[in-house]
C-alpha positions, -999 to +999 in steps of 0.1 A: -639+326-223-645+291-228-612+275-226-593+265-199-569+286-179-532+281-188-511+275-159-482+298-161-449+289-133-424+317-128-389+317-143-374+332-111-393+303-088-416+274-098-436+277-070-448+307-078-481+302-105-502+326-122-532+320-147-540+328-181-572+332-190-579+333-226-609+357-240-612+394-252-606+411-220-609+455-222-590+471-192-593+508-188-564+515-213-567+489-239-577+451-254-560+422-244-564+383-254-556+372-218-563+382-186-533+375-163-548+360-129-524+368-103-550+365-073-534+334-052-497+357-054-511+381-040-539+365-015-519+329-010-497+339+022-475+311+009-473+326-026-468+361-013-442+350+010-424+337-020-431+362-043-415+388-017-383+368-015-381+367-050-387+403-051-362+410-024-334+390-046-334+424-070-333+444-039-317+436-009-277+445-014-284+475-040-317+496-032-320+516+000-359+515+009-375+535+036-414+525+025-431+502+002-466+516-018-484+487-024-512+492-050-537+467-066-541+454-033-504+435-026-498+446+009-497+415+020-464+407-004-453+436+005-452+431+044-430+397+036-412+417+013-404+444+037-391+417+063-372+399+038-353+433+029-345+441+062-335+406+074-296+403+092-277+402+062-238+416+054-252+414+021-284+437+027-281+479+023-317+477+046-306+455+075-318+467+110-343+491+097-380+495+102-395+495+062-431+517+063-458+496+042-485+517+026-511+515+004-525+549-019-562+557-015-582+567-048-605+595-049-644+594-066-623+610-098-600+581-096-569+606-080-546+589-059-537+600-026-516+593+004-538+606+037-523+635+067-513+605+091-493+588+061-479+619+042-446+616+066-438+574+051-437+589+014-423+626+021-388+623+017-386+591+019-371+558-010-399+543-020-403+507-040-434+507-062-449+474-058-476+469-084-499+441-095-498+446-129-482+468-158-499+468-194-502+497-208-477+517-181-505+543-179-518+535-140-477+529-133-474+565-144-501+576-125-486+558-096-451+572-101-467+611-104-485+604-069-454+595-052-433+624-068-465+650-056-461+636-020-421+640-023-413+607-024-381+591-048-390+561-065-359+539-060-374+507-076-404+490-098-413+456-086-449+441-105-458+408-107-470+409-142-451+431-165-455+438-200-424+462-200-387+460-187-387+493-177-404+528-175-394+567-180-355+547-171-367+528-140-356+493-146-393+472-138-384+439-119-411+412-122-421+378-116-439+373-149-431+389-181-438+388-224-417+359-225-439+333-199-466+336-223-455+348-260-491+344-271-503+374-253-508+404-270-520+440-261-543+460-284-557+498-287-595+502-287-595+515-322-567+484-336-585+451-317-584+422-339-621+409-316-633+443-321-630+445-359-642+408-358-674+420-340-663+397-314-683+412-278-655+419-254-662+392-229-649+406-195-641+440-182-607+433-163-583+455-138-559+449-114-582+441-092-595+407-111-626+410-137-663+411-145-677+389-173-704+413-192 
């Protein structure tokens, strides 16, 4: 972990920046050679901000949303993003209505869950999944079987890192994607190039940000 970050600007809007960091990073799921730093997208108000418009440009005349789940801790994107969905618009299917922003809660087993008081924003209700991060798609599907448990209908993806254009036939709209840095590359435990090297993994990494061991 060494070298420099690589700056990485978004295809969809150049104000929008993520980091790459190079290294042998180990995420719950599997090896990777970068970690993708998207803190200042999601923390940044200014990033967020724009990062929700950009997301709203997939959304806003097709997808009816009644609540956003934010996960990885993106509710503040997703706050801009549910006023940029319901701004006046002839154009926008969510115009005029009041969008529920909600976050799951994670058990000591690592079960997500929606609490009594929130149950009533997911049950029944559209829901766009807005995630930090998809590598693997394992913690997406985790996501998507919480929201289906509480009754909710996923009517849209939206990550800000993505490794995959879509999942189980939900199209996956990101700001970041394969192509933004071709150098990237996911690995298996088992099939890690470092590992087999007897390089030491040098950071444990989530969607939350990581630890260097």
């Amino acid at each position: 972990m060494n070298q420099e970050p690589i700056e990485i600007k978004s295809k969809i809007n150049g104000n929008i920046t993520a980091y790459a960091i190079p290294g042998h990073f180990a995420t719950a799921h599997a090896h990777v050679n970068f970690y993708i730093d998207v803190t200042n997208v999601k923390h940044q108000h200014t990033m967020a901000r724009n990062a929700a418009i950009a997301f709203a440009s997939f959304y806003a005349s097709n997808t009816v949303v009644d609540t956003i789940v934010c996960t990885d801790n993106s509710e503040v994107i997703g706050a801009f993003l549910a006023r940029e969905l319901t701004r006046p618009s002839y154009m926008s299917v969510n115009d005029g209505t009041a969008i529920n922003v909600v976050a799951p809660e994670f058990t000591p087993n690592g079960q997500m869950m929606f609490r009594d008081n929130i149950k009533s924003m997911v049950y029944g209700k559209n829901i766009l999944l807005l995630i930090s991060s998809v590598i693997t798609g394992k913690t997406l599907a985790r996501s998507l079987e919480c929201i289906s448990y509480y009754g909710g209908a996923v009517s849209g993806i939206a990550a800000i890192s993505s490794s995959m254009e879509e999942f189980q036939g939900t199209q996956i709209h990101s700001i970041f994607s394969p192509s933004d840095l071709p150098e990237y590359n996911i690995f298996s435990a088992q099939e890690c190039p470092f590992c087999k090297a007897h390089r030491k993994i040098d950071a444990l990494s989530n969607s939350h940000g990581y630890t260097k061991l």
